[in-house]
C-alpha positions in Angstrom: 60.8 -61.4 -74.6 58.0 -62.6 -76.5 55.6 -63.3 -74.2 52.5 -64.5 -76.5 53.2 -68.4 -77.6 53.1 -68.9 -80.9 51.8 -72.6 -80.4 48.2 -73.9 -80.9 48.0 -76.4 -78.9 49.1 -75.6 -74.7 48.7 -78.1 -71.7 49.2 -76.3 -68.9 51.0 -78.5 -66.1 51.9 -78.9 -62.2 53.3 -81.8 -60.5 53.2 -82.4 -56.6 56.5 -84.2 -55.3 57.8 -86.4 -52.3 60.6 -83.8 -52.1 60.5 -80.5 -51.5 64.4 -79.7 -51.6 65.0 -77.4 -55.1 68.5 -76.3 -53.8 70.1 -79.3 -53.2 68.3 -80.6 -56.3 65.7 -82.9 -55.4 65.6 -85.6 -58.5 69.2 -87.1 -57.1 68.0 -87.3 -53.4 65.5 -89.9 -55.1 62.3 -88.0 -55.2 59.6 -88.5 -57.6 56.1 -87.5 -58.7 53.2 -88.3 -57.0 50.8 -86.4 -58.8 50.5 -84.9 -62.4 47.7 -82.2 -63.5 47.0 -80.6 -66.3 44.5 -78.7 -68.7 44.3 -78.4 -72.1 44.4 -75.0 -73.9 43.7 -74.6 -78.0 44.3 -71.2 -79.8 44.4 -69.9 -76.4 41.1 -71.4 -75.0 40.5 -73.6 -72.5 38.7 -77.2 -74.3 37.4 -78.2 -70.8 40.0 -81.6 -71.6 42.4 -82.4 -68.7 44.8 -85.3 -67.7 45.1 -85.8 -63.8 47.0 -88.8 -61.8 48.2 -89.3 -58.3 51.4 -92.0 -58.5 52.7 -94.4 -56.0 56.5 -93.6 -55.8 57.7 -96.8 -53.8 58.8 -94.4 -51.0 58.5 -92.4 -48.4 57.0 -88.2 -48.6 58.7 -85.8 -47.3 57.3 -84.2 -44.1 57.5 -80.9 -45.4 56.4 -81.9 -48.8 53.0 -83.3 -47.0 52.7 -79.7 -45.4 52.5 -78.2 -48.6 50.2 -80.1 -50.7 48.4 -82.7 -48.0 48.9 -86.0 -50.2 50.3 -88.8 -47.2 52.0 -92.2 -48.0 49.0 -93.7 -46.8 46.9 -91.8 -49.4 49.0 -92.7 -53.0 49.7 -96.1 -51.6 47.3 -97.7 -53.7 47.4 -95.7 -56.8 49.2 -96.9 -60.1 52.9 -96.4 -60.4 54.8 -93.5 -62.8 55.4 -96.5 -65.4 52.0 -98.0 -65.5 50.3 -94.2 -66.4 53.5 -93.2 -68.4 52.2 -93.9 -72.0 48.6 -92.1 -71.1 50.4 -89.1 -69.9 52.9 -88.8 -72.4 50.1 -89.2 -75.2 48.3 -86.5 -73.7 51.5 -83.7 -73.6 52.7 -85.6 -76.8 53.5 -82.1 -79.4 52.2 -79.7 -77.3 53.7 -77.1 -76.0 54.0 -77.1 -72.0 53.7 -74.8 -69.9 54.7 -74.6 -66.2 55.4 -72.2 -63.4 59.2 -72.5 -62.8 59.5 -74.9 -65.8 62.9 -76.4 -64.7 61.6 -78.3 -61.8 58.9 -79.8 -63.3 60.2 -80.9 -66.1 63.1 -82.1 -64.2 61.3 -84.6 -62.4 59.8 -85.7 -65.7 62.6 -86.2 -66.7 64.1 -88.3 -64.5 60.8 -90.2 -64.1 61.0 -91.3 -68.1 64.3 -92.0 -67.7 63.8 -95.1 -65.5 61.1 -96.4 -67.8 61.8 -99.8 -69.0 62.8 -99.7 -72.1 63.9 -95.9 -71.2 61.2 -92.6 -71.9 61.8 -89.6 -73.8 63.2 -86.9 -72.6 60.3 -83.9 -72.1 62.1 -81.6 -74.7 62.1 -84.3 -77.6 58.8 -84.6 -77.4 57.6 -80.9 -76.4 57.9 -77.4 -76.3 58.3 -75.5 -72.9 57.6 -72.5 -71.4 58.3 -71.1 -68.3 55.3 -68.6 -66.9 57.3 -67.4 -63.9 60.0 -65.9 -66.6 57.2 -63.9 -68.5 56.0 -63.2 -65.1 59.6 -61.9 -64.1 59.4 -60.2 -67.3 56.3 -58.4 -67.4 57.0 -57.1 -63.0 60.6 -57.4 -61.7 61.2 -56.9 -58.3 58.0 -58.0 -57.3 56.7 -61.5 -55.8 55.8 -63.7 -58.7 54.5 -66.9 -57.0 51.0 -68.5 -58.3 49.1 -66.7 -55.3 50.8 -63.0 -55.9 49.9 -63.6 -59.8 46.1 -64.1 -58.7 45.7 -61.0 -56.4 47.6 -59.4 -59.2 45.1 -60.4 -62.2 42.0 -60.6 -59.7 41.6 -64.1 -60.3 40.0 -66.3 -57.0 42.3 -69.2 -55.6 40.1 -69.7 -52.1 40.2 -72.8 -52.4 43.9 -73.2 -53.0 44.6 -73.9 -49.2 46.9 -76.3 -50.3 48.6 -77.5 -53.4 47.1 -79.7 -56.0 48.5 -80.3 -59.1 45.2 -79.8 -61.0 44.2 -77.3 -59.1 47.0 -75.5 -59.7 47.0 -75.8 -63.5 43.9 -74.8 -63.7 44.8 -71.3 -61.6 47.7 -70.9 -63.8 46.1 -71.1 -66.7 43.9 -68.8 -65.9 46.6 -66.7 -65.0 49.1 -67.4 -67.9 46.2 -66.5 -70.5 45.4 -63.3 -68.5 49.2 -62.6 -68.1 50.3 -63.0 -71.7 46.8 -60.9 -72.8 44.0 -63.3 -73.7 40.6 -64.1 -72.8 40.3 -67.5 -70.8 36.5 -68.7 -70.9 33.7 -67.4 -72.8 29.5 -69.2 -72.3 29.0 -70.6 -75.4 25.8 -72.6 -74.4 23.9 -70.6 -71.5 21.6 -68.2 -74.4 18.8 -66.4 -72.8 16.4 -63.5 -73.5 18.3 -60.8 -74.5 21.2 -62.8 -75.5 22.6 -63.8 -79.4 24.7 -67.0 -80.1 27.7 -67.3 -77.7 26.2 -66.1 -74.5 27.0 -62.4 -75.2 25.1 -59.9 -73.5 23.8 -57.6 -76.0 22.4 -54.1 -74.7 18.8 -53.3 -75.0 17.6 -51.1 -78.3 16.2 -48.6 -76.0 18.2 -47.2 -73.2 19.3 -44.4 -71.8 22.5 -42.8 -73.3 25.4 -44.4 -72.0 28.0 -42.1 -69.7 31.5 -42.0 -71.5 34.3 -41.7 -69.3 37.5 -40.5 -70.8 40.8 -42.7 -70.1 43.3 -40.7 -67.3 46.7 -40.2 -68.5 48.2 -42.2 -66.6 45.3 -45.0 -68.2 46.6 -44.2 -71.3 50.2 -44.2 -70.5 49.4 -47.4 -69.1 47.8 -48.4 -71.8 50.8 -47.9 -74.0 53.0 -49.8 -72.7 50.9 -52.8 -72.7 50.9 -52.3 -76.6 54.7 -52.1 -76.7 55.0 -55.4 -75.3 52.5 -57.2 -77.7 53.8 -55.3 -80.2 57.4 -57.5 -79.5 55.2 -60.5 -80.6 55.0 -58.8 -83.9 51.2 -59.1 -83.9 49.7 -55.9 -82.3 46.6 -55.6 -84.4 45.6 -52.4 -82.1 48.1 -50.1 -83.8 48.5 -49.0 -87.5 
């Protein structure tokens, strides 16, 4: 599995839902989105660019849909229907290559959201690329739990205050994980330079120090090490190996 993207251009994307019912597949039961988040990665950086929109759905949420990520009917009642913010979003994912943790069910209810535009939407594939992060996740540790908040204890990476689901929120923690995940660095400071800083915001050690303590790599470190290579090395672009 190639698990470093090829695209330059990523918008990493959640949606929030009226239903919460995957099994019995939630887009004929009638549910829709009632909130769409994303953020904007280029050449595997984040721009600091992001679309975000809570949606009235014309009906009811789900009990346990409003245990999971707090939005009430009362709340998106009034905010701006799927079809009035359907040519902004669409814009904004337009040739980019999405991605999104278990894929199928977001771009499911996108789906069936565009197809009820009048005249009728596009479906998500036509218009973009999609990758699922839960299958590199799968990938990269079987067996193991690979939900958004096992992925963050994983990589180190904080989600306090993820006490409940938010779409934009939740793009933003998963981009943060995908980029770690798949190898790459997610924020650098390009703009906070001080003393004993150059251009970029990189730290740059002092001429006159003491000698710095090298620690040899473990075995095991190395081993480790390894096979990290071998999987980047799938993508055909290990520059870290002759």
């Amino acid at each position: 599995m190639n698990i470093i993207s090829s695209a330059s251009r990523q918008v990493i994307l959640d949606t929030e839902t009226t239903g919460m019912n995957q099994g019995a597949g939630p887009i004929y039961q009638g549910h829709r989105i009632i909130e769409i988040g994303c953020v904007e990665v280029i050449n595997r950086r984040l721009t600091g660019r992001h679309y975000h929109q809570y949606i009235n759905p014309n009906m009811l949420i789900d009990e346990e849909a409003i245990a999971v990520h707090g939005i009430t009917d009362a709340y998106v009642a009034n905010m701006p229907k799927f079809s009035e913010i359907a040519s902004e979003f669409i814009a904004f994912i337009d040739g980019a290559e999405i991605v999104a943790h278990n894929a199928s069910f977001d771009v499911s209810f996108m789906d069936h959201e565009f197809s009820m535009l009048q005249p009728r939407g596009p479906v998500t594939t036509d218009i973009c690329q999609v990758l699922d992060s839960l299958e590199i996740a799968k990938y990269l540790h079987p067996g193991q739990k690979n939900n958004l908040d096992a992925l963050c204890k994983r990589y180190g990476i904080d989600n306090s205050k993820r006490d409940l689901h938010g779409a934009l929120l939740d793009a933003e923690i998963l981009a943060d994980v995908y980029l770690v995940m798949t190898g790459g660095q997610t924020k650098f400071n390009l703009t906070n330079e001080a003393a004993g800083q150059e251009g970029g915001g990189i730290n740059r050690l002092p001429k006159h120090r003491n000698p710095l303590k090298v620690i040899a790599a473990s075995a095991d470190e190395i081993s480790m090490h390894e096979q990290r290579l071998d999987l980047v090395a799938k993508s055909g672009a290990c520059i870290w190996r002759g």
